[in-house]
C-alpha positions as a LaTeX table, in Angstrom:
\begin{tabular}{lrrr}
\hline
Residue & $x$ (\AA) & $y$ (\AA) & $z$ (\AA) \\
\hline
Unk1 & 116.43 & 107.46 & 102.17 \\
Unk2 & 114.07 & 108.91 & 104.90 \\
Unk3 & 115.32 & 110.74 & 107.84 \\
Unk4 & 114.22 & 109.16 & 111.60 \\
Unk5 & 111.91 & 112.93 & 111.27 \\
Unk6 & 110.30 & 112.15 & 108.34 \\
Unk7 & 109.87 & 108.82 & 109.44 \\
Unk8 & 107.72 & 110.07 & 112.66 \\
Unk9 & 105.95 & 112.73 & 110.74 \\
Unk10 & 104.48 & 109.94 & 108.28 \\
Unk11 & 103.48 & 107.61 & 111.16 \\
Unk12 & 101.66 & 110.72 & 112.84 \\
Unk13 & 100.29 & 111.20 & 109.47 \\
Unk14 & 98.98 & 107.76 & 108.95 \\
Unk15 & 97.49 & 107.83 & 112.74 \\
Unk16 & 95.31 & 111.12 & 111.90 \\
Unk17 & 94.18 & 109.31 & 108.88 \\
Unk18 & 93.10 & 106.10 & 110.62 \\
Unk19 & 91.17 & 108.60 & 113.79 \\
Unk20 & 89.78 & 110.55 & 110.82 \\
Unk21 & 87.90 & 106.86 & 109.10 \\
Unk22 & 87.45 & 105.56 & 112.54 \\
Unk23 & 84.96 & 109.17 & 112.90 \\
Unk24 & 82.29 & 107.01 & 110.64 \\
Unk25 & 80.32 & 104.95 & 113.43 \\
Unk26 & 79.84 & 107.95 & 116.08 \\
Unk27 & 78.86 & 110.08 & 113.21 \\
Unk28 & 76.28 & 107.71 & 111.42 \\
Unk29 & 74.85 & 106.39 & 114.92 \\
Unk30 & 74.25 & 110.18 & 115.98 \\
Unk31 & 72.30 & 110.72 & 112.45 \\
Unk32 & 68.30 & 111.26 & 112.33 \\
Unk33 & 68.38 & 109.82 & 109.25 \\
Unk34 & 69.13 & 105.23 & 109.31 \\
Unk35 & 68.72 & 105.23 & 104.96 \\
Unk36 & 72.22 & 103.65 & 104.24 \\
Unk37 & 71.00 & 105.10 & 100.14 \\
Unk38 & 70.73 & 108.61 & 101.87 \\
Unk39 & 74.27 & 108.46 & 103.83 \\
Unk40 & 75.69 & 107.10 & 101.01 \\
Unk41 & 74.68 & 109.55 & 98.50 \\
Unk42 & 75.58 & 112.84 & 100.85 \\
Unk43 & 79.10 & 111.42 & 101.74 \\
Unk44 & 79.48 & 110.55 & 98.92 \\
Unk45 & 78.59 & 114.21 & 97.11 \\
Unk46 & 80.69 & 115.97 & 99.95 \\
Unk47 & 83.86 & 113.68 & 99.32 \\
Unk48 & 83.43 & 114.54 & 96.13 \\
Unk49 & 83.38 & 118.48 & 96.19 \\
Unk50 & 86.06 & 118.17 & 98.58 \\
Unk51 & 88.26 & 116.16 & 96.08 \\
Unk52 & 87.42 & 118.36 & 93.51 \\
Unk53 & 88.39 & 121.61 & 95.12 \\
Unk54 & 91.73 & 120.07 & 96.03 \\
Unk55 & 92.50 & 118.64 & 92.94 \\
Unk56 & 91.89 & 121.99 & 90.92 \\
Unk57 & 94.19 & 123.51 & 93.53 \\
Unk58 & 96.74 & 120.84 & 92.87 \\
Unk59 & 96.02 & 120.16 & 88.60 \\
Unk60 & 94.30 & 123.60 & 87.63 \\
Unk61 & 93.13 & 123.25 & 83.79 \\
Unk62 & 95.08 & 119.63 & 83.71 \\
Unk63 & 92.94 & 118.63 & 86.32 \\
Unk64 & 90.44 & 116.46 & 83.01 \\
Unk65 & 94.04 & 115.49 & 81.72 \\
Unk66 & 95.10 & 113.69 & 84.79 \\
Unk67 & 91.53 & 111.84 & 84.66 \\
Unk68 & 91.72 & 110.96 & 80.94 \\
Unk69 & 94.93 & 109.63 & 81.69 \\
Unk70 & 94.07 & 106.69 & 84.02 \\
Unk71 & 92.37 & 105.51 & 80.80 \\
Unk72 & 89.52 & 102.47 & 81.41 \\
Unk73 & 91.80 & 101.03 & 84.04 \\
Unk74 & 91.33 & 103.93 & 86.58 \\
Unk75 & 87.50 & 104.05 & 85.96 \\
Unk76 & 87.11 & 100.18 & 86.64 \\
Unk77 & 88.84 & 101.51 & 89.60 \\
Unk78 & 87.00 & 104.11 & 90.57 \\
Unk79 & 83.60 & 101.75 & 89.81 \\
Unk80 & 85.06 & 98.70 & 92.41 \\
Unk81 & 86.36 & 101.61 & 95.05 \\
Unk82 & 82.51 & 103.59 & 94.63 \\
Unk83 & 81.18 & 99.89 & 95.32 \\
Unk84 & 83.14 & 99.11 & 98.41 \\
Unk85 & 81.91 & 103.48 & 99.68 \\
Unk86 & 78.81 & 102.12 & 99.82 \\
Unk87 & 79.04 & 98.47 & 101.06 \\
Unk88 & 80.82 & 100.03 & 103.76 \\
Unk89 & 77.44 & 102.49 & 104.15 \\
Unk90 & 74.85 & 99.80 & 104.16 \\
Unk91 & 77.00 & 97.43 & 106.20 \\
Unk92 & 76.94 & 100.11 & 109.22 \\
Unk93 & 73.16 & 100.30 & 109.34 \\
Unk94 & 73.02 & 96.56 & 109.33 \\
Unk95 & 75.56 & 95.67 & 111.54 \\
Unk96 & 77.96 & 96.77 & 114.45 \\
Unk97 & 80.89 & 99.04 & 113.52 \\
Unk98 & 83.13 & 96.61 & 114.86 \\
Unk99 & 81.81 & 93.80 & 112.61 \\
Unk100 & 81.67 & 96.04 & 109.52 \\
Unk101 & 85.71 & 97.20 & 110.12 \\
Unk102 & 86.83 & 93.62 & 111.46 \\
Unk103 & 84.99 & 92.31 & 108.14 \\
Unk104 & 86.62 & 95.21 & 105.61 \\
Unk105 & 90.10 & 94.71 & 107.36 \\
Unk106 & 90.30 & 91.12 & 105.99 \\
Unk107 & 91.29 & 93.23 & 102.24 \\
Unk108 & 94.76 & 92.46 & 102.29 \\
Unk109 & 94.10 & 88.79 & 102.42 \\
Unk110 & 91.95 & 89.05 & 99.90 \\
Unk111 & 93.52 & 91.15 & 97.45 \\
Unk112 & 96.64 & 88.14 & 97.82 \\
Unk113 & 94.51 & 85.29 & 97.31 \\
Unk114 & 93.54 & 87.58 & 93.96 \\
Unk115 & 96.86 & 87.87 & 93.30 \\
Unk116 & 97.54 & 84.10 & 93.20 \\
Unk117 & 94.46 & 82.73 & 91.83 \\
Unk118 & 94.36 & 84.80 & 88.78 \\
Unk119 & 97.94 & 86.94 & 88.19 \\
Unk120 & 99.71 & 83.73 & 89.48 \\
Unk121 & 101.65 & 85.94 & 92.06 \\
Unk122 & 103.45 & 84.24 & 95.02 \\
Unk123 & 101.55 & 83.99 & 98.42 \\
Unk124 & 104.15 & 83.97 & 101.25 \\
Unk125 & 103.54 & 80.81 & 103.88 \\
Unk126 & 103.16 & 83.24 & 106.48 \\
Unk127 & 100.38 & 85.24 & 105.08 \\
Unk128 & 98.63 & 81.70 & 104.38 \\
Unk129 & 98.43 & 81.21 & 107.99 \\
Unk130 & 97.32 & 84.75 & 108.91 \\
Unk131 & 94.86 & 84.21 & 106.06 \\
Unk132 & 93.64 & 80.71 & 107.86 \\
Unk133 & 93.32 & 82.31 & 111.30 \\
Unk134 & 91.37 & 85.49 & 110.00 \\
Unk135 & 88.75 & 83.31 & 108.12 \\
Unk136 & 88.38 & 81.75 & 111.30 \\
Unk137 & 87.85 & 84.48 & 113.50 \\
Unk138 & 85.27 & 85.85 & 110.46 \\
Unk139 & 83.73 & 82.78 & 110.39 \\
Unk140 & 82.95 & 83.00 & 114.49 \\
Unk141 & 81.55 & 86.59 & 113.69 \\
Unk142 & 79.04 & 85.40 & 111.42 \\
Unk143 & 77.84 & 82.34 & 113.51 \\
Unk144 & 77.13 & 84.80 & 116.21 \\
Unk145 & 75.52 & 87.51 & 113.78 \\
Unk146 & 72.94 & 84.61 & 112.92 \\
Unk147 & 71.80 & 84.43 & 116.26 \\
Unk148 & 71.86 & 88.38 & 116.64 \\
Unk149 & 70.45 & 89.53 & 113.05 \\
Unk150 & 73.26 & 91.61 & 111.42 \\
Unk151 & 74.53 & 88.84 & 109.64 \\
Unk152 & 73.25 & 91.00 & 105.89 \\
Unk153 & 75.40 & 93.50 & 107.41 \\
Unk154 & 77.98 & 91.15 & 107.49 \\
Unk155 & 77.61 & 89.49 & 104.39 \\
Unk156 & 77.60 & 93.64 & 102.45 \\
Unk157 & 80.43 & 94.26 & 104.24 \\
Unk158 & 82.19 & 91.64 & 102.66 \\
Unk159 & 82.08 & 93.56 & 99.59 \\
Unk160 & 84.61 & 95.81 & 100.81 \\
Unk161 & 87.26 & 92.66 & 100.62 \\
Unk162 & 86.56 & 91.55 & 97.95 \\
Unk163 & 86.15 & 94.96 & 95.72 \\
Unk164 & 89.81 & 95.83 & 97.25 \\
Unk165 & 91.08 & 92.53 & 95.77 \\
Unk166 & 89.31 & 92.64 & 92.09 \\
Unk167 & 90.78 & 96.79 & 92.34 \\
Unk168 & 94.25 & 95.13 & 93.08 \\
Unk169 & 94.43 & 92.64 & 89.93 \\
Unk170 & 92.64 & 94.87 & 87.65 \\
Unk171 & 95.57 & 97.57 & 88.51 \\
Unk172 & 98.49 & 94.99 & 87.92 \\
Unk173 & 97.34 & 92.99 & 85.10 \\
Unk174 & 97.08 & 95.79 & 83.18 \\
Unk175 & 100.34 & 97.57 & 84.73 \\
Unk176 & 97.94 & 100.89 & 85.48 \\
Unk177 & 100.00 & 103.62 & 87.02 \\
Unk178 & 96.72 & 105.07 & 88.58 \\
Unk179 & 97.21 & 108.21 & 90.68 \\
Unk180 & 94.92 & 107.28 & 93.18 \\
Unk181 & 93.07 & 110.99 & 94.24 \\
Unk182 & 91.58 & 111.21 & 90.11 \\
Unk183 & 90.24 & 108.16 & 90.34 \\
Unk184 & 89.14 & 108.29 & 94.23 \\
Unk185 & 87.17 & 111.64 & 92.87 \\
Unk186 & 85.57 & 109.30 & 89.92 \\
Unk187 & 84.46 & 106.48 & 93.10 \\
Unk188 & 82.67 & 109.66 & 94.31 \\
Unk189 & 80.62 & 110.66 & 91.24 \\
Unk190 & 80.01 & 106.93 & 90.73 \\
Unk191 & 78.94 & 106.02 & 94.18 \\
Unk192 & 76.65 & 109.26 & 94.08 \\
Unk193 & 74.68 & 108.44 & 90.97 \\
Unk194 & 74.96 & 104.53 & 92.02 \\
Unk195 & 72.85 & 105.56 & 95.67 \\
Unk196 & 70.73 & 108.43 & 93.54 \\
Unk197 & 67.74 & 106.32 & 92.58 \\
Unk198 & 67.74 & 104.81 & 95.88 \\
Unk199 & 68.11 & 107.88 & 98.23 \\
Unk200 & 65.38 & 109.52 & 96.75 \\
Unk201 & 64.09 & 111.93 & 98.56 \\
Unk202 & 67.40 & 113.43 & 99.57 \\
Unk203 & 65.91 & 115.73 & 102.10 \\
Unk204 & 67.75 & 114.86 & 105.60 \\
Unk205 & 67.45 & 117.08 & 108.44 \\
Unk206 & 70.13 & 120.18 & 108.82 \\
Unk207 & 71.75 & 118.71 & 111.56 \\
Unk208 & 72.22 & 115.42 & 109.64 \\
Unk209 & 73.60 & 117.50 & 106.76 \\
Unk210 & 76.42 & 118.80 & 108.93 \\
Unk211 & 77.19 & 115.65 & 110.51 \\
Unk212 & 77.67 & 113.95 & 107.12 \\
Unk213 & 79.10 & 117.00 & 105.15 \\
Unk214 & 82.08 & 115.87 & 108.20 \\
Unk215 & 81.94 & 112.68 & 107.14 \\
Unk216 & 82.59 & 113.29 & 103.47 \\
Unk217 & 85.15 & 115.90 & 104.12 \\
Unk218 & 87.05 & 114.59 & 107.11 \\
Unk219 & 86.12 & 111.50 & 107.91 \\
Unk220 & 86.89 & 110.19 & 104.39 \\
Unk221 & 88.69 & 113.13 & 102.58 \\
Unk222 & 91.22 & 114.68 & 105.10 \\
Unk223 & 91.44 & 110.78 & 106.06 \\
Unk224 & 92.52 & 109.99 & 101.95 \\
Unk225 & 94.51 & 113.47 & 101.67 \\
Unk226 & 96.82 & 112.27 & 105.09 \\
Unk227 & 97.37 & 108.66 & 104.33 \\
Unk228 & 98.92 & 109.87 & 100.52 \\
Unk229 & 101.14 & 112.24 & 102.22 \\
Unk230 & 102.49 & 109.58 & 104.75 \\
Unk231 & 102.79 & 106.95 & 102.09 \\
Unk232 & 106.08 & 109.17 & 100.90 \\
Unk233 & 107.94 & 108.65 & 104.11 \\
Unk234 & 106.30 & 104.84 & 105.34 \\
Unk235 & 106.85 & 101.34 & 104.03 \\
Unk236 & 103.39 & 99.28 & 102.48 \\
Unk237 & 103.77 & 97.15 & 105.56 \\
Unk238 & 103.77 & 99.71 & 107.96 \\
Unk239 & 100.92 & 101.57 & 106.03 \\
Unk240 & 99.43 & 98.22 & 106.35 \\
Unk241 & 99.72 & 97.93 & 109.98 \\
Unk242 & 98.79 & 101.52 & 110.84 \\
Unk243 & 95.87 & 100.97 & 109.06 \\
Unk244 & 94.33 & 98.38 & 111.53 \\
Unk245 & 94.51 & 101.34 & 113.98 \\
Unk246 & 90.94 & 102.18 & 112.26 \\
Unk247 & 89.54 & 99.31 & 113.96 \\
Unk248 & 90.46 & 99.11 & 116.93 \\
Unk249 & 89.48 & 103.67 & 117.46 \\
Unk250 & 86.34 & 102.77 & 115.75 \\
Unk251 & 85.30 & 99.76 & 117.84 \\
Unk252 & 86.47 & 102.31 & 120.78 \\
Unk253 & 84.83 & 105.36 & 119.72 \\
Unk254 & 81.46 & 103.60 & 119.42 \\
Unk255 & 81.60 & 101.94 & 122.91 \\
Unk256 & 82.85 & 104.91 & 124.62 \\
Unk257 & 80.60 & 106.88 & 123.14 \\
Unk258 & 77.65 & 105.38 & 121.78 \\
Unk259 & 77.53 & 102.43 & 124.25 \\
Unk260 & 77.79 & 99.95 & 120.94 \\
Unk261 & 79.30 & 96.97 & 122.58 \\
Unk262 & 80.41 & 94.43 & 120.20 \\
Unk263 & 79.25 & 90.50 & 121.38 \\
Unk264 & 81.98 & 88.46 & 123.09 \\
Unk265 & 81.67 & 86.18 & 120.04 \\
Unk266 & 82.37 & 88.87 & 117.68 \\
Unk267 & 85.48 & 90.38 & 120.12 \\
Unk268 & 86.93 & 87.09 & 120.35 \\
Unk269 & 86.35 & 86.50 & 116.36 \\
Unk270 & 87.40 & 90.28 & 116.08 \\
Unk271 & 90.76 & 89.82 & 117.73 \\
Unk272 & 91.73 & 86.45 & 116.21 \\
Unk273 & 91.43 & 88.71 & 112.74 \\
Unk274 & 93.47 & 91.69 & 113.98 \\
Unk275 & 96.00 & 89.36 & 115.64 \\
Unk276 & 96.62 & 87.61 & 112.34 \\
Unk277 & 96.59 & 91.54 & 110.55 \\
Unk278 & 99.40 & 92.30 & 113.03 \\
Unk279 & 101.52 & 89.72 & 112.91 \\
Unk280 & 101.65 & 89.33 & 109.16 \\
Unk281 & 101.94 & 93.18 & 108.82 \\
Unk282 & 104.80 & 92.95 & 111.27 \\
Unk283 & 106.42 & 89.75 & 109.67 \\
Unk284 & 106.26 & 91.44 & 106.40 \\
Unk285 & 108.18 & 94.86 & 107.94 \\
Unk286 & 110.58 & 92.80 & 109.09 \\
Unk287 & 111.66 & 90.88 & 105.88 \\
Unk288 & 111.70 & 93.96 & 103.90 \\
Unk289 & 113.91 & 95.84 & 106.63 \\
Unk290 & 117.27 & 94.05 & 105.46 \\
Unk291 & 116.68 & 94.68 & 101.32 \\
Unk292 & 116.02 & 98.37 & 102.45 \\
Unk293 & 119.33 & 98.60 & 104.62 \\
\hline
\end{tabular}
């Protein structure tokens, strides 16, 4: 049982992992370099290093062990998470940030639908609606991308989805206890030597080298390291609904900042999809709040 302290300290956890992904606009739109391949590849390699630095901390000489031990499940895995690194990459230099996090938020829809179509699982009524209303709202975002010419970016980011939801029935069909930092570190290695061939020449400027060495270390690695530490101490819904926090600092940041202002098409489409996020998330705390007490 979780004290009311512990309780706080994970929701302040899962907040400084949500500013650290919603760093990835302001840093890519302040880059020389606009090669999605290029970004890909460096955050990628930087995530990487950074993973593997803190998992030889954690594992020492077990460290190969604990990645042998996923077996074929946690390299599918790290295959469909290295897919949705760079989707989310590509999408950014094709679209707005808002689109591209509005668009990847929709994975918890998606990874249910999964779950019914193929694993037979239960879909709650409420989460059909929210499901309805957020294929709506994406639906209005990619009318009004056709008009304004990011709707590739659009259609990559949709990746993200639907890589999240082949991840989730892969994992349960097959039972896979999967510690998630191994085969995170194995998305890295993959996404690098996916984006290789393509980011060729990998010179970037040293300026751009800083600004994505941050992005593979903070903006995606602290970001990783801080959500697993609050998941101890917060409920899956509430992880859920602390998560949409990414979208609406990274829609902020860029605006604020950058002077990136999402259409009124896509804000309107944008909010109809957070809306239905939120309420679901909060729908879902609530029924699970009685079995916990």
């Amino acid at each position: 049982m979780r004290t009311p302290a512990e309780h706080r300290n994970g929701i302040a956890l899962m907040v400084g992992a949500t500013l650290c992904w919603a760093t990835a606009g302001v840093l890519v739109r302040n880059m020389e370099v606009t090669d999605g391949w290029k970004i890909a590849f460096w955050r990628s390699f930087f995530m990487s290093a950074f993973l593997l630095a803190v998992l030889s901390v954690q594992h020492g000489h077990r460290l190969p062990q604990r990645v042998h031990a996923m077996g074929w499940p946690g390299v599918v895995s790290g295959l469909l998470f290295a897919g949705m690194m760079i989707s989310f990459i590509l999408a950014l230099s094709l679209t707005t940030v808002a689109n591209t996090l509005v668009v990847g938020s929709i994975s918890p829809f998606v990874a249910a639908l999964c779950g019914r179509l193929f694993l037979g699982e239960k879909v709650a009524p409420r989460t059909w609606f929210a499901m309805i209303a957020a294929i709506g709202g994406i639906v209005m975002m990619f009318f009004d991308a056709l008009t304004g010419g990011g709707w590739a970016g659009n259609l990559i980011a949709l990746c993200i989805p639907l890589g999240f939801g082949a991840n989730v029935v892969i994992l349960r069909k097959y039972r896979a206890a999967v510690d998630m930092m191994p085969s995170v570190l194995l998305a890295g290695i993959f996404s690098m030597l996916i984006a290789l061939p393509f980011a060729l020449p990998l010179s970037v400027s040293t300026g751009d080298l800083a600004l994505l060495s941050i992005m593979g270390i903070v903006q995606l690695g602290v970001g990783l390291l801080l959500m697993m530490v609050a998941v101890r101490y917060l409920a899956s819904a509430e992880i859920g609904l602390l998560s949409i926090l990414e979208i609406l600092f990274g829609t902020l940041s860029v605006w604020v900042l950058i002077g990136e202002r999402p259409s009124q098409a896509a804000l309107i489409g944008g909010g109809i999809v957070v809306a239905a996020l939120v309420v679901n998330q909060i729908a879902s705390l609530r029924q699970a709040q009685p079995a916990a007490g």
